[in-house]
KOLKOLMI-14236 format. One record per residue (C-alpha): z, x, y; residue number from 1. Coordinates in nm, 2 decimals, always signed. Layout:
N
SITE       Z       X       Y  num
SITE       Z       X       Y  NUM
...
//
This chain:
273
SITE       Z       X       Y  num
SITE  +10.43   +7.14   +7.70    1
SITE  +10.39   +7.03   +8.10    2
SITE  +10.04   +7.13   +8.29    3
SITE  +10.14   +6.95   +8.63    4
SITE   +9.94   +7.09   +8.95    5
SITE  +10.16   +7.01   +9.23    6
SITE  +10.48   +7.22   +9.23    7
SITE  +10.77   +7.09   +9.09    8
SITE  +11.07   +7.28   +8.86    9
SITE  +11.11   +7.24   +8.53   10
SITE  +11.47   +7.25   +8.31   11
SITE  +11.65   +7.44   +8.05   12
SITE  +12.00   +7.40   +8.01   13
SITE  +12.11   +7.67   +7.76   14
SITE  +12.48   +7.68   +7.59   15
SITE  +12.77   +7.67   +7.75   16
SITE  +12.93   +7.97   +7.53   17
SITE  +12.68   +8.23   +7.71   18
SITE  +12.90   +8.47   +7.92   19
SITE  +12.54   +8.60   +8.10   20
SITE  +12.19   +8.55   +8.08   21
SITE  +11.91   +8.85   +8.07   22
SITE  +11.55   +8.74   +8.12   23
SITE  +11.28   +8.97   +8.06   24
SITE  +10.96   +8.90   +8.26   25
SITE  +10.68   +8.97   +8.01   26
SITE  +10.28   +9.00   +8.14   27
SITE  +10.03   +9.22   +8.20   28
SITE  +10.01   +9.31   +7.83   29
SITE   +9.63   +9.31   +7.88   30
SITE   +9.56   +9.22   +7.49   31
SITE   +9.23   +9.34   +7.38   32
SITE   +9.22   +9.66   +7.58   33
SITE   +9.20   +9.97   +7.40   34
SITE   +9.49  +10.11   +7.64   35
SITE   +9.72   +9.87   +7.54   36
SITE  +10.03   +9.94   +7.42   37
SITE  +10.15   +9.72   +7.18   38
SITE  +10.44   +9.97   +7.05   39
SITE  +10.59   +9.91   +7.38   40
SITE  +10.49   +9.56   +7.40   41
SITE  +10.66   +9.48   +7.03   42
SITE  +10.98   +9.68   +7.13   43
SITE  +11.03   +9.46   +7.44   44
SITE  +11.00   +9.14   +7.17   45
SITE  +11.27   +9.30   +6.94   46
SITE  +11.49   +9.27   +7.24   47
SITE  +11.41   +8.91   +7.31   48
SITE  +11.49   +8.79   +6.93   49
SITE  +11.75   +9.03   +6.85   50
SITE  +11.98   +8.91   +7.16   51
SITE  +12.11   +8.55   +7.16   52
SITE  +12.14   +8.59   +7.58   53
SITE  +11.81   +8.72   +7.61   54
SITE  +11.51   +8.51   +7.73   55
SITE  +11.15   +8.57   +7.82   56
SITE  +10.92   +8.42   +8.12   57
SITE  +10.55   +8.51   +8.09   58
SITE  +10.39   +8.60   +8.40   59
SITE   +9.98   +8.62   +8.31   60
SITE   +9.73   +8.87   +8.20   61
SITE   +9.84   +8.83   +7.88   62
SITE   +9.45   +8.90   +7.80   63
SITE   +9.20   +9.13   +7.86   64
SITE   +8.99   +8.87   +7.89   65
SITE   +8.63   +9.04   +8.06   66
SITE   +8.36   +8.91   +8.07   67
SITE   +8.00   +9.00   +8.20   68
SITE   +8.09   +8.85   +8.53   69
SITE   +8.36   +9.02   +8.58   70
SITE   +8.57   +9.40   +8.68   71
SITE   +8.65   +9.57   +8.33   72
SITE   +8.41   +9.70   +8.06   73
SITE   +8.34   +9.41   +7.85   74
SITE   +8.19   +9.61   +7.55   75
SITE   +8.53   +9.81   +7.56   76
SITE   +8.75   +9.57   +7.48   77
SITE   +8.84   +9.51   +7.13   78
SITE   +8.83   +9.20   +7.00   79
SITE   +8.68   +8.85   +7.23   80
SITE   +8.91   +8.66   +7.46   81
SITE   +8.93   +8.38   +7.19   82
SITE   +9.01   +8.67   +6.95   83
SITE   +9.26   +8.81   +7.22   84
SITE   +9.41   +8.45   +7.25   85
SITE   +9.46   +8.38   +6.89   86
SITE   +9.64   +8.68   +6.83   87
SITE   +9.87   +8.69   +7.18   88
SITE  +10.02   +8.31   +7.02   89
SITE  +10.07   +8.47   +6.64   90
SITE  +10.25   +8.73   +6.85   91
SITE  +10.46   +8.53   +7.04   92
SITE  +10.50   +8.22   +6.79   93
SITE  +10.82   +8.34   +6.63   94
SITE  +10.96   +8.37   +7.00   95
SITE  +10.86   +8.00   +7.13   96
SITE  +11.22   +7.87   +7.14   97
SITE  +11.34   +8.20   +7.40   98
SITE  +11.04   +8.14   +7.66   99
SITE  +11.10   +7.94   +7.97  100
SITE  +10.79   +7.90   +8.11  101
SITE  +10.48   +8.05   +8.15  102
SITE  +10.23   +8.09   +8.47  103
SITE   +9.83   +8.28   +8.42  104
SITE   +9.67   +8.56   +8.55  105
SITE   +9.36   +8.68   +8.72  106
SITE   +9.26   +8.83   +8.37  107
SITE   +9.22   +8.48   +8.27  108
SITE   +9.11   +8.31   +8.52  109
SITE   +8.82   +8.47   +8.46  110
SITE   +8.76   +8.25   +8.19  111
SITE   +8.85   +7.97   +8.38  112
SITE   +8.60   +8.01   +8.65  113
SITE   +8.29   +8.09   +8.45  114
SITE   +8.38   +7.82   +8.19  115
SITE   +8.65   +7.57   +8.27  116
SITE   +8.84   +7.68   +8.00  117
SITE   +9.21   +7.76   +8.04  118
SITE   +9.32   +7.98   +7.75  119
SITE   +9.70   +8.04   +7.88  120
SITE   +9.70   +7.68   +7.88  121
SITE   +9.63   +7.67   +7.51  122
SITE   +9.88   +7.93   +7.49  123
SITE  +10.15   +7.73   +7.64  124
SITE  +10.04   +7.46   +7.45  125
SITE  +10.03   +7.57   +7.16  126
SITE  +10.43   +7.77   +7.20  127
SITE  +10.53   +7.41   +7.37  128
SITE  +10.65   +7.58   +7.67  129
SITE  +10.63   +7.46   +8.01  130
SITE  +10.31   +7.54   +8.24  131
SITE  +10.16   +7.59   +8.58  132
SITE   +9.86   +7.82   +8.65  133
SITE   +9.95   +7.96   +9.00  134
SITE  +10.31   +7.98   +9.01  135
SITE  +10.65   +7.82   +8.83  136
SITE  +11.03   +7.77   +8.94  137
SITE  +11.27   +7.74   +8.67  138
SITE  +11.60   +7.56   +8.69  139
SITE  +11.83   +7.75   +8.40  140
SITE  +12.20   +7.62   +8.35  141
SITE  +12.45   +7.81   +8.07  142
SITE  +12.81   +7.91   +8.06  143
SITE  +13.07   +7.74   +8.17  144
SITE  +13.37   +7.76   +8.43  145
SITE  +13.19   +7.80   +8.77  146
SITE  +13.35   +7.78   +9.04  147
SITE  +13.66   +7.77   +8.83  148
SITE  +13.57   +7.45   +8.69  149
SITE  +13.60   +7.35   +8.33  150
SITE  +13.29   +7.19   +8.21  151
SITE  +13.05   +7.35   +8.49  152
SITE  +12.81   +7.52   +8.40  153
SITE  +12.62   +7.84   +8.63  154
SITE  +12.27   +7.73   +8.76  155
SITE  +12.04   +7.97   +8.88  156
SITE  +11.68   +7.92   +9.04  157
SITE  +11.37   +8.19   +8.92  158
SITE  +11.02   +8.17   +9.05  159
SITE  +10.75   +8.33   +8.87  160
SITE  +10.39   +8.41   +8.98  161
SITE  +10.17   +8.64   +8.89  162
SITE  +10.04   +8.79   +9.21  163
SITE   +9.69   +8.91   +9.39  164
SITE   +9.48   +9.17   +9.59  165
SITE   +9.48   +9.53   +9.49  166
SITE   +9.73   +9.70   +9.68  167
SITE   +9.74  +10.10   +9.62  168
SITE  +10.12  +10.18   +9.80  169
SITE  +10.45  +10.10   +9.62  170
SITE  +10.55   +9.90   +9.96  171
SITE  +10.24   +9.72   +9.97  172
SITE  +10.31   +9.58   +9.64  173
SITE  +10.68   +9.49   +9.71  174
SITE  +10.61   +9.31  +10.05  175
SITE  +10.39   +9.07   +9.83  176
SITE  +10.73   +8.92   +9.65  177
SITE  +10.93   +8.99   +9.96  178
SITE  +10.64   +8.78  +10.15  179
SITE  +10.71   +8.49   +9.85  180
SITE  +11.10   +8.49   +9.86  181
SITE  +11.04   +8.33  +10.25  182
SITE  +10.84   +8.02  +10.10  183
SITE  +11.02   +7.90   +9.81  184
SITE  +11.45   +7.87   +9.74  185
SITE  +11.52   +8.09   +9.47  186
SITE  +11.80   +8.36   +9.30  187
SITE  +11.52   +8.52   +9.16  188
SITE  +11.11   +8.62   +9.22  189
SITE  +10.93   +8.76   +8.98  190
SITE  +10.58   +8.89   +9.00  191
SITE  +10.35   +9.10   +8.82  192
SITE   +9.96   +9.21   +8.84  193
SITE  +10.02   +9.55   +9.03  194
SITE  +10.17   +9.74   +8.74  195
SITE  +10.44   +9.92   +8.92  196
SITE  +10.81   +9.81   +8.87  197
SITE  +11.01   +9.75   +9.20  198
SITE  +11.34   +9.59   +9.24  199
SITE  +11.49   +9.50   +9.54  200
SITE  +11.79   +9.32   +9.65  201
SITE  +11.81   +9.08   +9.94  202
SITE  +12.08   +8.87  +10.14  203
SITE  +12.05   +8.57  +10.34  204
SITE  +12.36   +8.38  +10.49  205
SITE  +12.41   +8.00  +10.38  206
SITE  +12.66   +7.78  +10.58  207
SITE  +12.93   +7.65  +10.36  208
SITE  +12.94   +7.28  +10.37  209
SITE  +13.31   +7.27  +10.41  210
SITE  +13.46   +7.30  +10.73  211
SITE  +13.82   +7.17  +10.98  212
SITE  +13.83   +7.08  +11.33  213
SITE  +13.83   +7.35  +11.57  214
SITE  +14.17   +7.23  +11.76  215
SITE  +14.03   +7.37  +12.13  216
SITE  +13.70   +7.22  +12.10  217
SITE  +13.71   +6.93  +11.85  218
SITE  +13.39   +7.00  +11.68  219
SITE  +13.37   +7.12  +11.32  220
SITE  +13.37   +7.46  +11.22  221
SITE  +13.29   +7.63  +10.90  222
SITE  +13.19   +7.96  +10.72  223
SITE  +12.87   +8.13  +10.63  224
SITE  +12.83   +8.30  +10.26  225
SITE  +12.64   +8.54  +10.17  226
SITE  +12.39   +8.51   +9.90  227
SITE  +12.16   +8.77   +9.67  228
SITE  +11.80   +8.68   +9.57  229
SITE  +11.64   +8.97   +9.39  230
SITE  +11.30   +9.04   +9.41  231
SITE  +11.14   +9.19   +9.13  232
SITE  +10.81   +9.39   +9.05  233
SITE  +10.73   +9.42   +8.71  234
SITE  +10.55   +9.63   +8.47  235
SITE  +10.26   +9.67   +8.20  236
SITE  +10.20   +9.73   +7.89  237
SITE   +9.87  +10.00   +7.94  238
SITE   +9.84  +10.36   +7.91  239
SITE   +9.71  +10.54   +8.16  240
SITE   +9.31  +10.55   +8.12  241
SITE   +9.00  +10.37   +8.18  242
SITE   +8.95  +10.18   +8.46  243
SITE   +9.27  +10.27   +8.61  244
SITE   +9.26  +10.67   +8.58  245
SITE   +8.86  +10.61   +8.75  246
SITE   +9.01  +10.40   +9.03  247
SITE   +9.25  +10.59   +9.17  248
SITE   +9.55  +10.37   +9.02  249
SITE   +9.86  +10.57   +8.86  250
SITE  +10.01  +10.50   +8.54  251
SITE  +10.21  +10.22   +8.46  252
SITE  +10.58  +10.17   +8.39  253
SITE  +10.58  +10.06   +8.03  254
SITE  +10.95   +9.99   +8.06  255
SITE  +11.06   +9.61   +8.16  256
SITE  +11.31   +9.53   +8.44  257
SITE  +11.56   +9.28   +8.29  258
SITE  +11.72   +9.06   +8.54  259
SITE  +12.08   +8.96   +8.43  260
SITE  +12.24   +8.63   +8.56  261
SITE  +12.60   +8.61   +8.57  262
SITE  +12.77   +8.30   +8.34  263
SITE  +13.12   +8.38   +8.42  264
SITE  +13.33   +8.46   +8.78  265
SITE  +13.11   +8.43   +9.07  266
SITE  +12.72   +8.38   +9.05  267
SITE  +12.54   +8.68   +9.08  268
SITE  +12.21   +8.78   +9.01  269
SITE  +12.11   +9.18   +8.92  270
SITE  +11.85   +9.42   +8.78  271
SITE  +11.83   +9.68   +8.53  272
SITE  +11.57   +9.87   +8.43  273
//
């Protein structure tokens, strides 16, 4: 497990017989809170272990986590935070080996603040995945043949984080990855914390380093390509209730967006829901 603050990427090369790669983004399970689903939450987790291309990044509010500081009804919630942590890592324990990274949420960041104590960091520590509190970019390499070369393998880039402020429109949530994917080089963006899936493509022309001598003017010349970075909104795991149905909020999409990376012609990054 790596806790670094500054940002940096972190590594997985996965095997080279993988034809593509699915990851699931997985937060905003909200452990703890008697809306929870954990039906839905469990059937996502089938998925992950059941599939050998299947992979999981977790995105934060993996806890209730209130306190009496904080939003949230702390004599609601069902079990304590440290109850709420224990059981989130005998959850996700059998699973350690498909998780690429993790990041935290505001959920436990309440913890944090009050106490100094960082319980997705025990989490991560304690699954032995990679960590970073605000925000992590992955660096995943599988298959082989890219480009039409033996022996190289597809490498895609995926930034995670787990997102802020309280937006109420669809379009205000989405501009908040949109606003990311202009910061940071990535194939895909993943963030959570507003409950409502969204997925939207996006191009941007590279230059192509290759080039030939433009015979009238003597100068190099060379093409643009055009490349897709998807950004993606995902979902949660809670019924519709509480603090949400007395706020104004609508229900949440308890079905997960898995993003599928392609490990055999050309690169290409989509989304399914």
């Amino acid at each position: 497990m790596i806790a670094e603050n500054e940002l940096r990427w972190y590594g997985r090369s996965l095997s080279k017989k993988l034809k593509q790669l699915r990851i699931i983004p997985f937060s905003d399970l909200h452990y703890g809170n008697p809306y929870c689903s954990l039906k839905h939450a469990e059937r996502t987790l089938n998925i992950v272990s059941a599939n050998e291309d299947t992979f999981m990044v977790l995105n934060g509010d993996l806890l209730e986590a209130v306190t009496k500081l904080s939003k949230g009804d702390i004599y609601a919630q069902k079990i304590t935070p440290q109850e709420q942590r224990d059981e989130v890592i005998k959850l996700l324990k059998p699973l350690s080996s498909k998780i690429l990274g993790m990041t935290t949420g505001n959920h436990e960041m309440r913890i944090y603040r009050e106490t100094g104590v960082d319980l997705s960091l025990d989490i991560a520590r304690e699954l032995n995945v990679p960590y970073r509190s605000e925000g992590i970019l992955l660096k995943i390499t599988f298959g082989d043949g890219n480009n039409r070369t033996r022996g190289k393998p597809f490498t895609y880039w995926v930034y995670a984080t787990h997102g802020y402020g309280g937006a109420r429109t669809k379009s205000a949530k989405a501009v908040k990855v949109e606003r990311v994917s202009t910061w940071i080089h990535a194939d895909c963006y993943i963030m959570a914390h507003d409950h409502v899936v969204n997925v939207a493509p996006d191009i941007y022309l590279l230059p192509d380093n290759r080039g030939k001598i433009d015979s009238e003017t003597g100068f190099t010349t060379g093409r643009l390509r055009a490349v897709r970075k998807m950004l993606v909104k995902s979902n949660a795991y809670l019924k519709w209730g509480g603090y949400s149905e007395q706020g104004g909020f609508p229900p949440s999409d308890l079905s997960t967006p898995v993003i599928i990376l392609a490990g055999e012609g050309q690169p290409k990054v989509s989304v399914i829901v």
